[in-house]
C-alpha positions as CSV (number, residue, x, y, z in Angstrom):
1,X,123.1,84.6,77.7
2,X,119.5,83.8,79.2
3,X,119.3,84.0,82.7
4,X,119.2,80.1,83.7
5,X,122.9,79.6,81.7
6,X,124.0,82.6,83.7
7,X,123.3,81.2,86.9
8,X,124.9,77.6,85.8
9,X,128.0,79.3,84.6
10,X,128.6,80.9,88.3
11,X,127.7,77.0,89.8
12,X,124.5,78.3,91.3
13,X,121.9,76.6,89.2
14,X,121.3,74.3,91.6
15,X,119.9,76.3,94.4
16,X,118.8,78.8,92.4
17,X,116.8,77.3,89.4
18,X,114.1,76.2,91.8
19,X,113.8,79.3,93.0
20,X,113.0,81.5,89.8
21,X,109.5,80.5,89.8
22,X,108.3,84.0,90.2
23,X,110.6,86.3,88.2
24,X,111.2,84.5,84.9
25,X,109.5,81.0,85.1
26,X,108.9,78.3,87.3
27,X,110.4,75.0,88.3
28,X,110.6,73.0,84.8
29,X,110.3,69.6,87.4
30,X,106.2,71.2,88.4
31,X,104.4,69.1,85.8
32,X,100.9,69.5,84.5
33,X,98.7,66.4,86.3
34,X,95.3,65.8,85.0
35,X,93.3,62.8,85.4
36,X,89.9,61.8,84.3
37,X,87.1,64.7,82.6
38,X,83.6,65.7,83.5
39,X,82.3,69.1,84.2
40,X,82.0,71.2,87.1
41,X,79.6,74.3,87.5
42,X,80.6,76.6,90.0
43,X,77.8,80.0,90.7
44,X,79.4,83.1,92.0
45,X,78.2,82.5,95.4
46,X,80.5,80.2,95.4
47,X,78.3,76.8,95.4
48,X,78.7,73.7,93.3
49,X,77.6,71.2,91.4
50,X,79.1,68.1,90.3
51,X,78.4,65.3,87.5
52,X,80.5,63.3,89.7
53,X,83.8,63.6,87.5
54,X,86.2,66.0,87.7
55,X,90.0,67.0,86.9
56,X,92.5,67.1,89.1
57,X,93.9,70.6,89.1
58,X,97.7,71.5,87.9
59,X,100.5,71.1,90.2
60,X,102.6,74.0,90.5
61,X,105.5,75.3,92.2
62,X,105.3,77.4,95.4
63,X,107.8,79.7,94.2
64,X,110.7,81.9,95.6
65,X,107.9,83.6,98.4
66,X,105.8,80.9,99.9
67,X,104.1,81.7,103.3
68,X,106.9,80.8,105.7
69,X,104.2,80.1,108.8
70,X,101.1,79.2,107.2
71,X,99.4,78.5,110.4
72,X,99.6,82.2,112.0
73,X,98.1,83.3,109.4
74,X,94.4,82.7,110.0
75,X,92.3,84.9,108.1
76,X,90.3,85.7,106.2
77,X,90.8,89.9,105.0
78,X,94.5,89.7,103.7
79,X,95.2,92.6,102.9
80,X,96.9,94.3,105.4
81,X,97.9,97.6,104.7
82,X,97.7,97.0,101.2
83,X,96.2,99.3,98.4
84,X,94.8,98.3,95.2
85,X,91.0,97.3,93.8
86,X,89.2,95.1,95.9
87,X,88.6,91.6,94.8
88,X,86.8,88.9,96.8
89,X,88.0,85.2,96.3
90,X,86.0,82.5,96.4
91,X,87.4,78.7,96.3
92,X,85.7,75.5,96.3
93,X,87.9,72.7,97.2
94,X,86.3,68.9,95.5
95,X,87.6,65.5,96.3
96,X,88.4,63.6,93.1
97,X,88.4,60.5,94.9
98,X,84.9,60.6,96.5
99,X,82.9,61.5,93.5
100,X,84.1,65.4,93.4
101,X,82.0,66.2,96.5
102,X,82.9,69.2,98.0
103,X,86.1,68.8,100.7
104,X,85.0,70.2,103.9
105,X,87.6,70.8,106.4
106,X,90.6,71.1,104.4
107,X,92.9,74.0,104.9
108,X,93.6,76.4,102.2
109,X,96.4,78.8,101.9
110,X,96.5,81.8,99.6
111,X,99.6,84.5,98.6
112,X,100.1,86.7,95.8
113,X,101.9,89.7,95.1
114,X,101.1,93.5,95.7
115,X,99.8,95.9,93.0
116,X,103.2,97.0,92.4
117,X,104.7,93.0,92.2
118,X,106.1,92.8,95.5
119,X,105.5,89.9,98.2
120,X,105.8,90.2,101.7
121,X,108.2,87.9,103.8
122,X,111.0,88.8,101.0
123,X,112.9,91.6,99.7
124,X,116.8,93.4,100.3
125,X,118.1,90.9,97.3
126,X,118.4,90.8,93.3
127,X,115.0,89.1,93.3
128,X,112.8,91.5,95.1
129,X,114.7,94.8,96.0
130,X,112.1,96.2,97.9
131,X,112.5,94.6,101.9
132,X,109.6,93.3,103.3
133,X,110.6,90.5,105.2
134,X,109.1,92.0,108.9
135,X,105.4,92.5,107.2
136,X,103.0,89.4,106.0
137,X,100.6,91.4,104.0
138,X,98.6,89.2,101.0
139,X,99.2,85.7,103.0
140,X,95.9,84.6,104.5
141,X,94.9,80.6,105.7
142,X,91.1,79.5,105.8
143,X,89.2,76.2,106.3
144,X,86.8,74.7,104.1
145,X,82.9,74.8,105.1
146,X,80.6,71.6,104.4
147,X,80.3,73.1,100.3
148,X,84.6,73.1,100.4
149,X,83.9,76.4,99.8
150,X,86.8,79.5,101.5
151,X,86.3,83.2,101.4
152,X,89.1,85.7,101.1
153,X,89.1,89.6,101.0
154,X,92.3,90.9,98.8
155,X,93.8,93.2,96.2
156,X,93.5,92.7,92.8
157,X,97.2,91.7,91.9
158,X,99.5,93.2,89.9
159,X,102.4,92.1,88.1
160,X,106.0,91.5,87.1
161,X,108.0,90.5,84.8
162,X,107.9,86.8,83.7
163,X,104.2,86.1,84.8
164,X,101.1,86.7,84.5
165,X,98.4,87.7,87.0
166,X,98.1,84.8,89.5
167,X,97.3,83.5,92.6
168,X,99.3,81.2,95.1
169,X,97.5,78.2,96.5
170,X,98.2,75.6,98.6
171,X,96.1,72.7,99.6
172,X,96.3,71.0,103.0
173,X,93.3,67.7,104.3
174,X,92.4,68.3,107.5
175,X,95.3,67.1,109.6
176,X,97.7,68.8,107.7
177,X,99.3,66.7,105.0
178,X,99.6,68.7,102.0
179,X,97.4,67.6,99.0
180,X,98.1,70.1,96.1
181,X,100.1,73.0,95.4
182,X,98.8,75.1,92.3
183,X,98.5,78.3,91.2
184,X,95.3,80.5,90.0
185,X,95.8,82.3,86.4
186,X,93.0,85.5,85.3
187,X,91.2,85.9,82.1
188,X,92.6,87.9,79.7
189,X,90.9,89.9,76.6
190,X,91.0,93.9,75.8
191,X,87.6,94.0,78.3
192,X,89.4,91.5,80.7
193,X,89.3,92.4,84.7
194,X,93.3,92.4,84.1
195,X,93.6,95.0,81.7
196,X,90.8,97.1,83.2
197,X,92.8,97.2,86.2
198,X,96.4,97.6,84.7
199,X,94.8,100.8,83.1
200,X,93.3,102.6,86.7
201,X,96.4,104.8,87.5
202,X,93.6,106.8,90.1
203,X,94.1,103.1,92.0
204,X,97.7,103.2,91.9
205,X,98.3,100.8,89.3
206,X,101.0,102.3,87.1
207,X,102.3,99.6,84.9
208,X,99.7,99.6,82.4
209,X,100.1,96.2,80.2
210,X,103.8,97.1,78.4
211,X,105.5,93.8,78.8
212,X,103.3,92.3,80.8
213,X,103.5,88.3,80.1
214,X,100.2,86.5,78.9
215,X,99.1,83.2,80.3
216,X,99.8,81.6,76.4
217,X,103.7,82.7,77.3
218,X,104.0,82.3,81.4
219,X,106.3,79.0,81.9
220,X,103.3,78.2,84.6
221,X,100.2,78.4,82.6
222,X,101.2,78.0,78.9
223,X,100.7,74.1,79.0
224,X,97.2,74.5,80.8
225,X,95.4,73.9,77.2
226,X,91.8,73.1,79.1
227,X,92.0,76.4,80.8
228,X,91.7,74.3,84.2
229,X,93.6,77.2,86.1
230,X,92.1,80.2,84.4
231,X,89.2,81.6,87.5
232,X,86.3,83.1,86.8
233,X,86.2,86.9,87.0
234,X,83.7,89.8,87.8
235,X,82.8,93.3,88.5
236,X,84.2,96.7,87.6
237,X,87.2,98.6,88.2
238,X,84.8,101.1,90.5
239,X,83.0,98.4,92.5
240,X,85.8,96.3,92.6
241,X,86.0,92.3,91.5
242,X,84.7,89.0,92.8
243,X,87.2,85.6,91.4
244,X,85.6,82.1,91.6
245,X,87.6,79.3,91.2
246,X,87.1,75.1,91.5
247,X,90.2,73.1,92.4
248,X,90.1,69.3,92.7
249,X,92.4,67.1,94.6
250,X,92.8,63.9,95.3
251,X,92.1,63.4,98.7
């Protein structure tokens, strides 16, 4: 029986369908929305360029683990006491609405999983055995510059069943209101950043790629065609990664 039957045979698919976004799929309701095309260059120091047109990226669910207080959570090294390969993020944040400038002053949250699959703010259930609900490790909030541009010292994430590699974002204008909700997917090859690192056991990532889930399969990033989600990735396994990534809203 798959799991989503399962849970509407006991009566809980109601409360709990929305919530499987991070173990076998997300909400079905989190619709691909795309408007207009152009191009958008984006160098790894994080600047950009615009031909004035852009698409508006993919909204996404938050999940079953979204940052329960965003706003204590100003910062820009998120990693706590975490362990893994060092990857430095990089996000632009345009405005589709004034010509894809660059969006300075919005506020931009990030949260994504441990090398071993776990979140932080969750655990002690069927979902996520492992407790963590005192720590808030991998959860970091930053504020746009006058290029849109945020900076954000992780991990390399690791993975679990149902998804692929990703990243949690969410999108807020300056005073708060939320703009976009998406989600950041990895490149994938047999040279790709995410097999390099699923193969460094010294670093303490043990699962290797046996059933990991591609982005052609995740329920998230299957239907992203254009590759709109999919960041740009660099570096080694010994010098750790750098990840740059445009989003566009409409602001």
């Amino acid at each position: 029986m798959e799991r989503k039957q399962f849970l509407k045979s006991l009566g809980l698919s109601g409360l709990l369908l929305p919530l499987l976004a991070c173990s076998d799929g997300e909400d079905p309701t989190a619709s691909t929305t795309t408007t207009t095309t152009g191009t958008t260059t984006t160098t790894t120091s994080g600047s950009t360029t615009t031909s004035g047109t852009c698409t508006v990226s993919p909204t996404e669910t938050e999940g079953p683990f979204p940052t329960k207080d965003p706003s204590s959570l100003v910062k820009a090294d998120i990693r706590s006491d975490r362990t893994g390969i060092t990857l430095d993020v990089k996000i632009t944040i345009q405005n589709k609405n004034n010509s894809c400038a660059a969006l300075e002053g919005a506020i931009v949250d990030i949260w994504h999983c441990d090398k071993d699959g776990n979140y932080s703010e969750y655990g002690g259930t069927g979902m996520q055995s492992t407790n963590y609900t005192s720590v808030h490790f991998l959860r970091g909030r930053q504020t746009t510059n006058s290029n849109g541009l945020v900076g954000f010292t992780t991990i390399f994430p690791g993975w679990y069943t149902g998804r692929a590699t990703h990243i949690h974002v969410h999108v807020y204008n300056s005073s708060g209101k939320s703009l976009l909700v998406t989600q950041i997917a990895f490149p994938e090859g047999t040279d790709s950043a995410v097999v390099q690192v699923n193969a460094a056991t010294n670093s303490g990532y043990t699962k290797g790629m046996s059933g990991y889930t591609y982005n052609k399969s995740d329920n998230v990033f299957s239907d992203d065609t254009a590759g709109i989600e999919i960041a740009t990735v660099t570096g080694s396994v010994s010098a750790g990664y750098a990840l740059v990534h445009t989003i566009a809203v409409s602001a």
